[in-house]
N, C-alpha and C positions, 0 to 999 in steps of 0.2 A: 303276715302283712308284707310277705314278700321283699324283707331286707334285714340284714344281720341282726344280729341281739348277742351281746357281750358281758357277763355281767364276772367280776370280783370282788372275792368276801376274803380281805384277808384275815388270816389266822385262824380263818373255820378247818376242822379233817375234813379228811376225802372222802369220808363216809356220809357225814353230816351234808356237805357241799354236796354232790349227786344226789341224794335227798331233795334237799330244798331249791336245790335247780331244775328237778325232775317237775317238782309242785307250782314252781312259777310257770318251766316249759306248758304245763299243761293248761293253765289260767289265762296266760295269752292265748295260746290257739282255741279257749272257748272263748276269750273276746272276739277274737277274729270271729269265728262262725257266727257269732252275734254281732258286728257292726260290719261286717265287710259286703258290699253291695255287690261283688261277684260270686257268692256264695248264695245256690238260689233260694238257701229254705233258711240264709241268717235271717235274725229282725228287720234289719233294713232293708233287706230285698223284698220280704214278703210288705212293708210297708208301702214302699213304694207300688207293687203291684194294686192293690188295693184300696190305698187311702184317698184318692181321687173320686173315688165312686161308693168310698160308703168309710164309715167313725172305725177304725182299726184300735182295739182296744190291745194296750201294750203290758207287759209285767212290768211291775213297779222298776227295776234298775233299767230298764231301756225307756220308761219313760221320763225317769230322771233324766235321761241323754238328753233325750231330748228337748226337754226343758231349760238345760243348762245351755244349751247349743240358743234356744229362744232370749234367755239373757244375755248371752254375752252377745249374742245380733243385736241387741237394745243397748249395753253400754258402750258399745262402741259404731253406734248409729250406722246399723247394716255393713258394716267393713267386717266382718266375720258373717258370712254365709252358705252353708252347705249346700244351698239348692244350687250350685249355679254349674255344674255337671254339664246341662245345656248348651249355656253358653259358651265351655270349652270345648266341648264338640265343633260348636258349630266354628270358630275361631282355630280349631287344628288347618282347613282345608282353605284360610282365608289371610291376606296380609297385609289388605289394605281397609279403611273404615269408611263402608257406605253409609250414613245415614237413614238413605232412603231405603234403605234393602228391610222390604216387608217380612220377612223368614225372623230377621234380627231383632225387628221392633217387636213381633208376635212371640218371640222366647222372654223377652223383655218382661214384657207385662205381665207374662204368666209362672215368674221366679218370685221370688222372697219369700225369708221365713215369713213377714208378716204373711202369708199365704197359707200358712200353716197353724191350725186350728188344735189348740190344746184345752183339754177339760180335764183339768185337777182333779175335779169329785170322781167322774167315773173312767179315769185315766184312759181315756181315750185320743188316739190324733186324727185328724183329716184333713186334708189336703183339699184349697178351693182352687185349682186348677186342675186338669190332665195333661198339662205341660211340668210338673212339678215332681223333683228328685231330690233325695236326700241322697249324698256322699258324704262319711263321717271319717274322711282320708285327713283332715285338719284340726282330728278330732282324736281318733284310737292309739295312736303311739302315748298319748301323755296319758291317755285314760289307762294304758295297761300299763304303765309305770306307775301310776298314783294309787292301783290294787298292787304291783308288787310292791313298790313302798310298804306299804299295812302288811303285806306278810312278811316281809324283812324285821319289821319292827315287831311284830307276831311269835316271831321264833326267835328273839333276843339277839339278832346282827344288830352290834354297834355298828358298824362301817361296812360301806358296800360301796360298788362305780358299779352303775349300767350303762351301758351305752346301746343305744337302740338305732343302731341305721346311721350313726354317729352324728344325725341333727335332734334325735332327743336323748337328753344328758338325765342320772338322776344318781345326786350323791351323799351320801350318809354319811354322820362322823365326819372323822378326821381323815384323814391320809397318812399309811404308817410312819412315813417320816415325817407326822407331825404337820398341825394347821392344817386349813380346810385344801378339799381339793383345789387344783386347779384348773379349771374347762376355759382355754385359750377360743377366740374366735378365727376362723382360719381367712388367710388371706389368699385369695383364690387364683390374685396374678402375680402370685410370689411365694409358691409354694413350700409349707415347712416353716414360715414364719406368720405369728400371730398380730391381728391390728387392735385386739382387746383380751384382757383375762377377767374371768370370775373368779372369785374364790367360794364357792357352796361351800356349805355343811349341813345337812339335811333338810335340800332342794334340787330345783333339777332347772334344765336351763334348756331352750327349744330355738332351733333357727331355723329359720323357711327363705328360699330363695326363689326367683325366677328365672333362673336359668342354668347349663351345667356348663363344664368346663370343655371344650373340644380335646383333641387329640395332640394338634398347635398349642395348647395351652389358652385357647379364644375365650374369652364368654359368650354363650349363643342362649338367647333368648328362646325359651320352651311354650311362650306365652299360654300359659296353664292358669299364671293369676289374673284373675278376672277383679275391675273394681265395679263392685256391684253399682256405683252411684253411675257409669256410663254405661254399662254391658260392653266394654272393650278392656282388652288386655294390659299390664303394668310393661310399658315397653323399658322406659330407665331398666338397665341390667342394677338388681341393688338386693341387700340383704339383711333380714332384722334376725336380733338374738334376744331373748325373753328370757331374765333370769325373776323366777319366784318362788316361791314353797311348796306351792302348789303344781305338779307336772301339766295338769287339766289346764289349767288359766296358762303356764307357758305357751304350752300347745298350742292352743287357742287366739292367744294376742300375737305371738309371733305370725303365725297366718293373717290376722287381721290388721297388726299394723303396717305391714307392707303396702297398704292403700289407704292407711289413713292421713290424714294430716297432723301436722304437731299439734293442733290444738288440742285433736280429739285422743292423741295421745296421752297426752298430759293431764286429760279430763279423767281417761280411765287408772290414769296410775296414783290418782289423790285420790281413789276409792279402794284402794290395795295397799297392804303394808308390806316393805319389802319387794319392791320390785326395782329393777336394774333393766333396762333396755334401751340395744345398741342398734342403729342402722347403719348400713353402709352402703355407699352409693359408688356403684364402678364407671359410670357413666363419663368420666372424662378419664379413662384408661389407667387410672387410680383408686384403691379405695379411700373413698375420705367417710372418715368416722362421725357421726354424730351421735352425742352420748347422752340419753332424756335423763334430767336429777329429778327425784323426785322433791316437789315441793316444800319447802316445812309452815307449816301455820302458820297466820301471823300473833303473835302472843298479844296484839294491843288490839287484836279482834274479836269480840264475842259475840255469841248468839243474844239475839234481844229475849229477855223475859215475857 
């Protein structure tokens, strides 16, 4: 997946650790061959070649992917979507926003999951356009942490830290000094100091940005995130942190909340137990934090009979 992986089991031997790091090593690199879209003969690549033009029948675990990637496009009203590969192509060679530009409007129409035809019974997908790509790049890091999670837990590791690319976290237990880890958020124009902490304990925590850091210390817009409700780019330089139990839904919402709105934020997080997410917005040469609480019920409220 083309970026570091780090993982610490304290108190495991050297023998047992090389062991079970050899078994994860190996579990990621068949995730990758199976969701990575430059890989010509993974699932998704071969999806993409073919689902346009005829029902691409999936094995059950890639069509779960798929599936889930169809939900979470639905509770967070298309702000999670993989098709949109297109549109950042075509937004790499461009830096202003034409409306009228027929190229833009024609990628436009022929993206979203809703575009994407799934059938349960005979787990097949197809695709109604031939402008239509699956990229599962906001998708595979938390998915291969939430398979090593289960074999962590598999082979009786109490406590473990992965760090995957250092924007997806996933941590077990305790921390040997005791109480849950700590996954600080980093502050990007004051490096080495944090503008949020988590404390996990068997969860994992996912942050997605749009943009890196220069050489100056700048923030430079990579305009990569696309909000699917305009087909233009998230220019705000800003950054969400998604702590949950689940690495997948991290993954996932962190990617997705970065263009949504607070409302639809807060929609999806009363549908989730246990989630913590953090935005931050560097747009006036500062980060300013805003920290979504989840809501609690009202106790004088009930379902009618």
């Amino acid at each position: 997946m083309n970026t570091r992986f780090h993982i610490i089991i304290p108190g495991i031997d050297d023998e047992s650790g090389d062991r079970l790091f050899g078994a994860v090593k190996q579990e990621v690199n068949r995730i990758e061959n199976k969701l990575s879209r430059f890989i010509p003969d993974s699932d998704v690549a071969m999806l993409n070649k073919k689902a346009a033009n005829e029902s691409v029948r999936a094995d059950d675990e890639f069509f779960e992917i798929i599936n889930a990637c169809r939900v979470c496009w639905d509770i967070t009203e298309g702000a999670f979507d993989p098709t949109l590969r297109p549109l950042m192509e075509y937004w790499k060679s461009r830096s202003e926003v034409d409306e009228t530009d027929e190229k833009l409007n024609g990628i436009k129409d022929n993206i979203g999951m809703g575009k994407v035809q799934i059938d349960s019974e005979l787990k097949t997908i197809q695709f109604d356009s031939d402008g239509l790509e699956i990229d599962l790049g906001g998708f595979g890091k938390g998915y291969a942490l939430e398979k090593v999670k289960y074999m962590l837990k598999d082979a009786s590791v109490k406590s473990a830290f992965i760090s995957f690319g250092e924007s997806s976290i996933l941590a077990l237990g305790e921390h040997p000094a005791g109480g849950s880890w700590k996954i600080g958020m980093n502050d990007y124009l004051n490096p080495g100091h944090s503008l949020h902490r988590f404390y996990v304990s068997g969860g994992s925590v996912s942050t997605s940005s749009n943009f890196f850091v220069s050489d100056n210390g700048r923030l430079k817009n990579h305009r990569h995130v696309i909000d699917p409700r305009i087909g233009q780019p998230v220019e705000r330089c800003c950054s969400v942190s998604v702590s949950a139990e689940s690495p997948v839904l991290a993954e996932m919402l962190s990617t997705a909340f970065l263009v949504s709105s607070d409302e639809v934020i807060y929609e999806v997080m009363n549908q989730y137990d246990h989630l913590e997410v953090i935005k931050v917005d560097y747009e006036s040469g500062q980060g300013i934090v805003t920290e979504f609480e989840q809501k609690e019920a009202d106790p004088m409220v009930q379902e009618d009979n």
